[in-house]
VMD Tcl script that builds the backbone (N, CA, C; Angstrom):
set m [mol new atoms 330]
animate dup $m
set s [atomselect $m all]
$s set {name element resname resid chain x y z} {
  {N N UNK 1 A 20.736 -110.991 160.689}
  {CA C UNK 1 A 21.356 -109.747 160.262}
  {C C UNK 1 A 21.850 -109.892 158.819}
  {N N UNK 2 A 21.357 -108.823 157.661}
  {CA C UNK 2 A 22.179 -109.037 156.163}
  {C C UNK 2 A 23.487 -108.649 156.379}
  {N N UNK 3 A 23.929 -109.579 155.438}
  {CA C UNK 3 A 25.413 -109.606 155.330}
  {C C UNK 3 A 26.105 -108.878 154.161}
  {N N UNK 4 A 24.762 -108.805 153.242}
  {CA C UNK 4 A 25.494 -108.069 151.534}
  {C C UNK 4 A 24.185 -107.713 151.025}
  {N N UNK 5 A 23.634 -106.459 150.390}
  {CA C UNK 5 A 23.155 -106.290 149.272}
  {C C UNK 5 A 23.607 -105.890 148.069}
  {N N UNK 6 A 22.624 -105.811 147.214}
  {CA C UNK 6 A 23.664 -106.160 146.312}
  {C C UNK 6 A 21.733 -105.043 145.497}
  {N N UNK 7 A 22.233 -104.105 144.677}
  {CA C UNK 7 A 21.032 -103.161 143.945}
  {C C UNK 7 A 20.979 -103.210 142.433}
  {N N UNK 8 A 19.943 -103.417 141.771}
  {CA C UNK 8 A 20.113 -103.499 140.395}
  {C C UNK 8 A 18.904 -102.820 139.540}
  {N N UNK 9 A 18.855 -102.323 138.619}
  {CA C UNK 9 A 18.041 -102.268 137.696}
  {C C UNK 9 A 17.636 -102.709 135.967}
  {N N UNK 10 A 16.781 -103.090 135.849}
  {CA C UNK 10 A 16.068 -104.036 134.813}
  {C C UNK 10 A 15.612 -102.683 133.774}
  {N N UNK 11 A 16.271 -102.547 132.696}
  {CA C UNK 11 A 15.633 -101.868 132.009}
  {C C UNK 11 A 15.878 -102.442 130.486}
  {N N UNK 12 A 14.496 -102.482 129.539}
  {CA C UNK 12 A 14.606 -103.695 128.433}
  {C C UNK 12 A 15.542 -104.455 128.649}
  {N N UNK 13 A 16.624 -105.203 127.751}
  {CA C UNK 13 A 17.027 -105.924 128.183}
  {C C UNK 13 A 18.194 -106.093 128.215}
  {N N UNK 14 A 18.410 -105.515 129.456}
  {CA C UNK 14 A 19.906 -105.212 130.007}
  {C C UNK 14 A 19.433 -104.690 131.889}
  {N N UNK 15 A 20.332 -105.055 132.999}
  {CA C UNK 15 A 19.903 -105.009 133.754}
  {C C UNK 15 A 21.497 -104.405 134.363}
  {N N UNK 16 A 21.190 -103.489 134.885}
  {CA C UNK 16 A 22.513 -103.095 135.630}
  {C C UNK 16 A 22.394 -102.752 136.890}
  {N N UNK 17 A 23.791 -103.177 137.898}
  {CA C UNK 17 A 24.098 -103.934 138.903}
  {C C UNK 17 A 24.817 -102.240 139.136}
  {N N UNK 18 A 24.315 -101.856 140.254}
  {CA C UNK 18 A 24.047 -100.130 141.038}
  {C C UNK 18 A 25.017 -100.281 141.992}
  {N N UNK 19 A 24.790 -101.265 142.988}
  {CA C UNK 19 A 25.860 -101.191 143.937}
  {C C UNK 19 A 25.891 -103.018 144.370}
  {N N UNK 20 A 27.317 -103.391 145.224}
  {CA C UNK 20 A 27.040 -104.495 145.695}
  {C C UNK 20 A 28.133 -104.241 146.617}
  {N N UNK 21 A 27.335 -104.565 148.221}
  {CA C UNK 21 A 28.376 -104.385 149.453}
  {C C UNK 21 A 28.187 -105.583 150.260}
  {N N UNK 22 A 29.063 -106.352 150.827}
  {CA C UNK 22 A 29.180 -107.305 151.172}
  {C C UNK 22 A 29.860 -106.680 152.444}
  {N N UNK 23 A 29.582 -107.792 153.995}
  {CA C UNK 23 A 30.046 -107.355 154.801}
  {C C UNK 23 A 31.173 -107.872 155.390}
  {N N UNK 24 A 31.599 -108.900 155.492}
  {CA C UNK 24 A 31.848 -109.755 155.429}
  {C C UNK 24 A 32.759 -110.552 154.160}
  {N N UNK 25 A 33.867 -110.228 153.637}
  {CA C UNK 25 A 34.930 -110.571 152.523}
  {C C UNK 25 A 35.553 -112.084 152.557}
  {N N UNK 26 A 35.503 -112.493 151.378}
  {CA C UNK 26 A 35.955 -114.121 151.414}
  {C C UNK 26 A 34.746 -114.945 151.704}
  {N N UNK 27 A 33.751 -114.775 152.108}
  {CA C UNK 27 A 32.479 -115.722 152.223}
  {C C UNK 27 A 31.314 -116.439 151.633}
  {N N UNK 28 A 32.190 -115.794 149.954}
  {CA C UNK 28 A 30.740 -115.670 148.951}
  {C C UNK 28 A 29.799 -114.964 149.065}
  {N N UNK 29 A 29.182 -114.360 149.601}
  {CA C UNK 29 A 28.655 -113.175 149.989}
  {C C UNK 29 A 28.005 -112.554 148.952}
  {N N UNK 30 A 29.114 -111.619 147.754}
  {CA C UNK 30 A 29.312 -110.811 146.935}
  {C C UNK 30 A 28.814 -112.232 145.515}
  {N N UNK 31 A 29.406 -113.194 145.459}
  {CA C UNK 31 A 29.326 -114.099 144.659}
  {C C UNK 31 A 27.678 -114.726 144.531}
  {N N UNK 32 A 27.396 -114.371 145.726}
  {CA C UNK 32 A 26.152 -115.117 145.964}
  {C C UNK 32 A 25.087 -113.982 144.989}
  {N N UNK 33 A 25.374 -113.118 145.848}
  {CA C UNK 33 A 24.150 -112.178 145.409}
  {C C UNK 33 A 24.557 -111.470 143.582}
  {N N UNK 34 A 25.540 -111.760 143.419}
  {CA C UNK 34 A 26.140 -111.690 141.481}
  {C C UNK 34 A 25.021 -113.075 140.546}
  {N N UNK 35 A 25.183 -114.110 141.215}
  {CA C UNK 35 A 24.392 -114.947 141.099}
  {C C UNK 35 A 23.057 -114.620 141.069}
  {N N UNK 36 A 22.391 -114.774 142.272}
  {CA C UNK 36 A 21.081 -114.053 142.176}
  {C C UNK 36 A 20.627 -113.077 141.286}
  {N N UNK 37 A 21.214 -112.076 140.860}
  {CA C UNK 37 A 21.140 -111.081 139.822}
  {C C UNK 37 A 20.713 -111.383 138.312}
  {N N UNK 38 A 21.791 -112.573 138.236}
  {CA C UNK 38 A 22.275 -112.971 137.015}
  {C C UNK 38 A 20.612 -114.032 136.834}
  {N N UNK 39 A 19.999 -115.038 138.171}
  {CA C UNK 39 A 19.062 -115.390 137.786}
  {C C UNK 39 A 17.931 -114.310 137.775}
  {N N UNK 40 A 17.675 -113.593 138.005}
  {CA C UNK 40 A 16.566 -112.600 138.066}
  {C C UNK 40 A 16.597 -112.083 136.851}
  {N N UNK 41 A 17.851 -111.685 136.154}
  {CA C UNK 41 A 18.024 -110.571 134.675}
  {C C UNK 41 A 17.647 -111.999 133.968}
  {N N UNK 42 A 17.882 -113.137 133.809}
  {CA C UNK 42 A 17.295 -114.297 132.717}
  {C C UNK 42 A 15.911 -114.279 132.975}
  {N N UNK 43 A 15.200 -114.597 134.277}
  {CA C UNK 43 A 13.921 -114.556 134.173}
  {C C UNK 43 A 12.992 -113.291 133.803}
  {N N UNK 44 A 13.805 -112.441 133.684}
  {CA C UNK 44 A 13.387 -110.758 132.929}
  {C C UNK 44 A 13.902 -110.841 131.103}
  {N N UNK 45 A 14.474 -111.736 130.888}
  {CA C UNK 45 A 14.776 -111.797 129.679}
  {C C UNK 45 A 16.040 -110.781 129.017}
  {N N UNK 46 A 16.631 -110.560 130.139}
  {CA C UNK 46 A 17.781 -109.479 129.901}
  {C C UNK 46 A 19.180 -110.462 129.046}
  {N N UNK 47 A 19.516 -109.887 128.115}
  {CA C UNK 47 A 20.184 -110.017 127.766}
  {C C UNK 47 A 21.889 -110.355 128.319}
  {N N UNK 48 A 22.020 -108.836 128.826}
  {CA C UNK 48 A 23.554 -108.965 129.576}
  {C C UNK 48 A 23.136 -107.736 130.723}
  {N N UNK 49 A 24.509 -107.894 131.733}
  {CA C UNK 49 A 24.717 -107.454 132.891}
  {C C UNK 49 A 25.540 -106.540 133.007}
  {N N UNK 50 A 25.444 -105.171 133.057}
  {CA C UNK 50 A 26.434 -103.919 133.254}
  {C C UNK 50 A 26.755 -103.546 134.627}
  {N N UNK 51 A 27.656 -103.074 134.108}
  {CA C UNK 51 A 28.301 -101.761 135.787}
  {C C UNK 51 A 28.991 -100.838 135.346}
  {N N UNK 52 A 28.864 -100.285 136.060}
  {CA C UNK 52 A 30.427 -99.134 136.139}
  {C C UNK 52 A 31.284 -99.276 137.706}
  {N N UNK 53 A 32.769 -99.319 137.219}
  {CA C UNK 53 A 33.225 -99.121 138.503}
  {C C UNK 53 A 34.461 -97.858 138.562}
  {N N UNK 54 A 34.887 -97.199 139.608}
  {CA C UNK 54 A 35.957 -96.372 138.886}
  {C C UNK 54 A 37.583 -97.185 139.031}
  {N N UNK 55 A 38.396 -96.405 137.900}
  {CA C UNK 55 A 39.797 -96.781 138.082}
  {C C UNK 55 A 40.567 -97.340 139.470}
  {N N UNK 56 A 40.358 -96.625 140.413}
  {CA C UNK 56 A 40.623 -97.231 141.393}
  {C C UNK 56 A 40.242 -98.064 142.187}
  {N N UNK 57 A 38.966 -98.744 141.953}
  {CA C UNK 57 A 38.404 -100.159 142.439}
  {C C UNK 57 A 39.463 -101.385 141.967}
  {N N UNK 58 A 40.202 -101.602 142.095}
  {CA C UNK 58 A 41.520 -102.813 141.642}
  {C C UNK 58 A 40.286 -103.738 141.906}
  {N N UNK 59 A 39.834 -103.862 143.762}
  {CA C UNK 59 A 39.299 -105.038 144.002}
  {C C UNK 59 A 38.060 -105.293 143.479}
  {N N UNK 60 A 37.161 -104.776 143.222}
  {CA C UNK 60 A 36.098 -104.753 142.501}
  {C C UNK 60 A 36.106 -105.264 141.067}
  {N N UNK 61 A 37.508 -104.918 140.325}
  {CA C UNK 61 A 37.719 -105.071 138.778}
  {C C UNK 61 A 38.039 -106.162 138.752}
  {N N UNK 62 A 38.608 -106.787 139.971}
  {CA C UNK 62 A 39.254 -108.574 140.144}
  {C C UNK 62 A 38.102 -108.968 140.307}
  {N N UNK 63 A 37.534 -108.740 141.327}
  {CA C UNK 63 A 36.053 -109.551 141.898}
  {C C UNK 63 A 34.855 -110.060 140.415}
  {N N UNK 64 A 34.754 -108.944 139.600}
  {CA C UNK 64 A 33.994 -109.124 138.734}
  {C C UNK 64 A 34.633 -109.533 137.479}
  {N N UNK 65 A 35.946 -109.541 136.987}
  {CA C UNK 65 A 36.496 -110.778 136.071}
  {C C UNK 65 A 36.685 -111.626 136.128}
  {N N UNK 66 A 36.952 -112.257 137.800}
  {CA C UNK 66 A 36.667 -113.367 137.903}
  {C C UNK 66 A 35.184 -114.122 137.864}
  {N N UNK 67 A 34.353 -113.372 138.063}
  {CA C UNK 67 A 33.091 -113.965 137.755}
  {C C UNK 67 A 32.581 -113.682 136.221}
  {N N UNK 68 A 33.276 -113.715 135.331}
  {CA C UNK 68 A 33.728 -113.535 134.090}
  {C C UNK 68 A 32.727 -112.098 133.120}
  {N N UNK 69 A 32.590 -111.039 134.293}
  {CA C UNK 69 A 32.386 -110.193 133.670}
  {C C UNK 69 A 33.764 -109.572 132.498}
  {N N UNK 70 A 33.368 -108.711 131.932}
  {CA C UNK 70 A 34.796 -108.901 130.626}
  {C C UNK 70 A 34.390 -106.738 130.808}
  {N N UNK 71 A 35.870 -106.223 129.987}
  {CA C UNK 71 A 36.178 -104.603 130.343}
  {C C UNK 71 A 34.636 -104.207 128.834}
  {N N UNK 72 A 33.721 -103.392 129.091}
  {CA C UNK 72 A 33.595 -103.116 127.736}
  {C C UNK 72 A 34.279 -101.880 127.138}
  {N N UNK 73 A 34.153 -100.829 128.064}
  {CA C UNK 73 A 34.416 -99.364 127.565}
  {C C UNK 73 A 35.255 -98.431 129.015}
  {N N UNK 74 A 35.884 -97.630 128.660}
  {CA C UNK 74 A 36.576 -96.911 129.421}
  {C C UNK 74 A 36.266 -95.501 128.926}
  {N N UNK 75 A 35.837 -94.612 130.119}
  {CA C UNK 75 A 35.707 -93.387 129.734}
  {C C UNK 75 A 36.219 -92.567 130.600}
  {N N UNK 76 A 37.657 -91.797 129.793}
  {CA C UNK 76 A 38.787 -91.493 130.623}
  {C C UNK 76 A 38.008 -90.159 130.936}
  {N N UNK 77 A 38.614 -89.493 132.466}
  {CA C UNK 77 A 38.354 -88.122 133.067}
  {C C UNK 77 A 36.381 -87.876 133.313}
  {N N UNK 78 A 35.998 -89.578 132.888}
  {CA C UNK 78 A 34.232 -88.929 133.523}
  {C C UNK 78 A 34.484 -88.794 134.883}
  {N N UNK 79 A 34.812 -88.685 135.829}
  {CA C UNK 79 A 34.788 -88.549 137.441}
  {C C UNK 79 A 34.899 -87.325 137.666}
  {N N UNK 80 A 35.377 -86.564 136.438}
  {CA C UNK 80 A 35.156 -85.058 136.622}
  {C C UNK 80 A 34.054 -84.317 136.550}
  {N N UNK 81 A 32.966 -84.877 135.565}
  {CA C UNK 81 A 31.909 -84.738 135.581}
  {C C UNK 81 A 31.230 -85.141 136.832}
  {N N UNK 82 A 31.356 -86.258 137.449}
  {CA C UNK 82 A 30.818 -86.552 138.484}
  {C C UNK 82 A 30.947 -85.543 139.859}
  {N N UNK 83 A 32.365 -85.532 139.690}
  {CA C UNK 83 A 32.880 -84.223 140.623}
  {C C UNK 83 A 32.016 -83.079 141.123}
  {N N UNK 84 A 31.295 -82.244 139.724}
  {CA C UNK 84 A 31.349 -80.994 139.195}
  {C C UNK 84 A 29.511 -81.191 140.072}
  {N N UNK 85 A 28.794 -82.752 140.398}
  {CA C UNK 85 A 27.824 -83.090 140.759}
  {C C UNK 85 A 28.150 -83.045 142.136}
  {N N UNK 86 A 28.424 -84.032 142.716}
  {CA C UNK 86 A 29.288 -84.681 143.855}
  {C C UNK 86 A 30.383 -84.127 144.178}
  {N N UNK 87 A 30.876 -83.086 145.067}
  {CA C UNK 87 A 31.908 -82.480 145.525}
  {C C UNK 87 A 32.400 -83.682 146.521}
  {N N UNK 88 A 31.933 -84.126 146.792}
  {CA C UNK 88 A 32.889 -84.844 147.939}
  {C C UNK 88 A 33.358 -86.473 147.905}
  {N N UNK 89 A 33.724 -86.345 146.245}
  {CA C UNK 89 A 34.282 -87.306 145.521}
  {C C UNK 89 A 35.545 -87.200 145.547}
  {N N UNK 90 A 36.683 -87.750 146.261}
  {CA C UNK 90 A 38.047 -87.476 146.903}
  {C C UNK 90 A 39.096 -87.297 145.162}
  {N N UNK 91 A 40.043 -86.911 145.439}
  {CA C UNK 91 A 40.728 -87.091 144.057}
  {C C UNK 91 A 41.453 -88.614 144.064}
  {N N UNK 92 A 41.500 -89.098 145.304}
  {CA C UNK 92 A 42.594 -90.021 145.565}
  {C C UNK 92 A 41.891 -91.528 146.063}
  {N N UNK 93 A 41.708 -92.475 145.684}
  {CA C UNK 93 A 40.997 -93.307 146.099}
  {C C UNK 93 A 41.561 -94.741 146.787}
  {N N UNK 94 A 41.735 -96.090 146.143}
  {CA C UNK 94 A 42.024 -97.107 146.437}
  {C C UNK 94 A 43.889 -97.015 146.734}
  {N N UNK 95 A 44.421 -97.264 147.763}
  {CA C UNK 95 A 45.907 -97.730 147.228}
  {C C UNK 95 A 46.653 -96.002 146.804}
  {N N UNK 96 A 46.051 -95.003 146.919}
  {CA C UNK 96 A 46.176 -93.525 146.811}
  {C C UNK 96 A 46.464 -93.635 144.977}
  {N N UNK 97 A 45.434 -94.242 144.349}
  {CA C UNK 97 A 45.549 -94.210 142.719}
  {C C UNK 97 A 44.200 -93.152 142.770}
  {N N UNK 98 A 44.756 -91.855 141.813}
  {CA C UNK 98 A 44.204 -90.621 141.459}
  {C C UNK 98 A 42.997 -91.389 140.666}
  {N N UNK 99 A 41.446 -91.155 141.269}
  {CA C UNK 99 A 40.328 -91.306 140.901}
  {C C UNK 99 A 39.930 -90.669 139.385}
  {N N UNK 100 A 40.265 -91.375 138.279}
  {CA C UNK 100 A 39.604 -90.346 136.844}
  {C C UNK 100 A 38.762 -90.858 135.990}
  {N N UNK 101 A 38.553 -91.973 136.227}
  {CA C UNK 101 A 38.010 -92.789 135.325}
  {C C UNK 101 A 36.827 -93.376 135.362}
  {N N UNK 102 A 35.861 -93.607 134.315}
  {CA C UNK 102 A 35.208 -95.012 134.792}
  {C C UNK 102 A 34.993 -95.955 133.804}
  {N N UNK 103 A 34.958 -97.273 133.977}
  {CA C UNK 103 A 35.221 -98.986 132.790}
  {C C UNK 103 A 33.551 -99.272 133.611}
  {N N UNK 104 A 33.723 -99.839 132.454}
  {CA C UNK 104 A 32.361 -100.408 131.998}
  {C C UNK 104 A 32.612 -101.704 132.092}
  {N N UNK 105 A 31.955 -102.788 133.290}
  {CA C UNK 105 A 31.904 -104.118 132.477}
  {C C UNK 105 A 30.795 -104.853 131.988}
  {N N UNK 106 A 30.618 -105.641 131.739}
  {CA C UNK 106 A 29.814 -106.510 131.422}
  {C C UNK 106 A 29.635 -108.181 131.118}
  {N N UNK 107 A 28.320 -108.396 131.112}
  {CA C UNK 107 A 28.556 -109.954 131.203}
  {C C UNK 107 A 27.436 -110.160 130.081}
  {N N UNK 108 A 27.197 -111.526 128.920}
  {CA C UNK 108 A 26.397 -111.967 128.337}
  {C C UNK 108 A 26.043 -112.537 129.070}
  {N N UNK 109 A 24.370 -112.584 129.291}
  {CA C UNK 109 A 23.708 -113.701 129.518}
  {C C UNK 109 A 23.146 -114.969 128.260}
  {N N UNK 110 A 23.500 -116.252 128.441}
  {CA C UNK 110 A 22.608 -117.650 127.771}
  {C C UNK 110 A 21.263 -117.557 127.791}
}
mol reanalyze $m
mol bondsrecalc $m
mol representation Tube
mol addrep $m
């Protein structure tokens, strides 16, 4: 039975990381398949590794600085746009912190 996927796309060279759900928390899991990614975007010749996550992902924003993704960009009130797509994007999300945002991270690849 999978325990985590983890979705990405390769485009020139930069490869960004779509979703990653793990089932199972504390197991490496999430770490594993960040890994995997990270070798697949080198053997594609990608440069670095993006995401977006929103403001209220706390755990997500820990999860991926510790694997030394770094903040690049913040783009305050895009979730409204998303909204205006997606109606059934709550206002209220993690910890009841008002959903408005979305940060950009990223990682260099060697």
């Amino acid at each position: 039975m999978p325990e985590g996927l983890i979705t990405y796309i390769i485009e020139n060279d930069n490869c960004e990381i779509v979703s990653l759900n793990s089932l199972i928390e504390g197991k490496g899991i999430g770490t594993r398949l960040v890994d995997a990614v990270k070798t697949i975007a080198r053997e594609n010749n990608c440069r670095r590794i993006w995401l977006i996550e929103t403001n209220d992902n706390t755990h997500a924003l820990h999860f991926y600085q510790k694997r030394g993704f770094r903040l690049k960009a913040i783009y305050p009130d895009a979730i409204e746009i998303s909204r205006n797509l997606k109606t059934e994007i709550p206002l209220t999300g993690n910890d009841g912190i008002p959903i408005r945002d979305e940060l950009e991270l990223e990682i260099y690849l060697n």
